[in-house]
N, C-alpha and C positions, 0 to 999 in steps of 0.2 A: 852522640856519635863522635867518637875523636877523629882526628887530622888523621891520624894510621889507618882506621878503620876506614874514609870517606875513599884515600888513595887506592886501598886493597880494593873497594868495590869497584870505582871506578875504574882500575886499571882490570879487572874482571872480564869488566864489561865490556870493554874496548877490543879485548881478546876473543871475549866467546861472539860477542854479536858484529864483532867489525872486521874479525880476522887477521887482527894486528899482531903482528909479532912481539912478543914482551919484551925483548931485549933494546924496540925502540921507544920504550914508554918510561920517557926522562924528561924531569920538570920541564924544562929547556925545550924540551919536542913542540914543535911547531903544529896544530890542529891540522892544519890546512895543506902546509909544505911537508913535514914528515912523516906524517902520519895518513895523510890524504883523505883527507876526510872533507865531502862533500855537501854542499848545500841540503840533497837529498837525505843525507847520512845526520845531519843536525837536526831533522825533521823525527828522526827516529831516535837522536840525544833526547828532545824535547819529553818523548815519549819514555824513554826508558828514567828521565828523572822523575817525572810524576809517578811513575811505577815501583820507582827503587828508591826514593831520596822523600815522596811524598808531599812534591810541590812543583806546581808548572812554570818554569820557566818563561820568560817574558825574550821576545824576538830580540828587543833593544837592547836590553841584558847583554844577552849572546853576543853581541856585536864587539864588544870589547874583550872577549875571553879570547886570548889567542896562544897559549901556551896553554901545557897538560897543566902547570902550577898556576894558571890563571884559571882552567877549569875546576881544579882541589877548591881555588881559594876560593872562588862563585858558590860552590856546594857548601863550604864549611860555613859561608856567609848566611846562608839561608836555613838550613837545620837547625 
């Protein structure tokens, strides 16, 4: 899976199952602050990368992705 295709999903995703608007889905977007994305809502990240990317996510992991270009680059790491 290339870098394009990993963004295209994710930012997909973020749209149809978070209801974000795509116009805020810039490297630079903050998970938490601009995008608002909840403890709750990382519980259903978890879920939708095993589902869509085909590997579970680790809590500790998570801990450090704090930008949409920190979440690409976690994905692109692991595929």
């Amino acid at each position: 899976m290339t870098k394009l295709e990993i963004i295209e999903k994710v930012n997909h995703l973020l749209v149809e199952e978070f209801e974000i608007d795509a116009d805020l889905l810039t490297p630079e977007a903050s998970l938490v602050k601009d995008l608002e994305i909840d403890s709750l809502d990382f519980v259903d990240i978890v879920m939708l990368i095993d589902r869509d990317f085909g590997f579970k996510p680790k809590a500790e992991e998570l801990k450090h992705v704090k930008t949409l270009q920190d979440f690409y680059d976690y994905i692109e790491q692991h595929v």
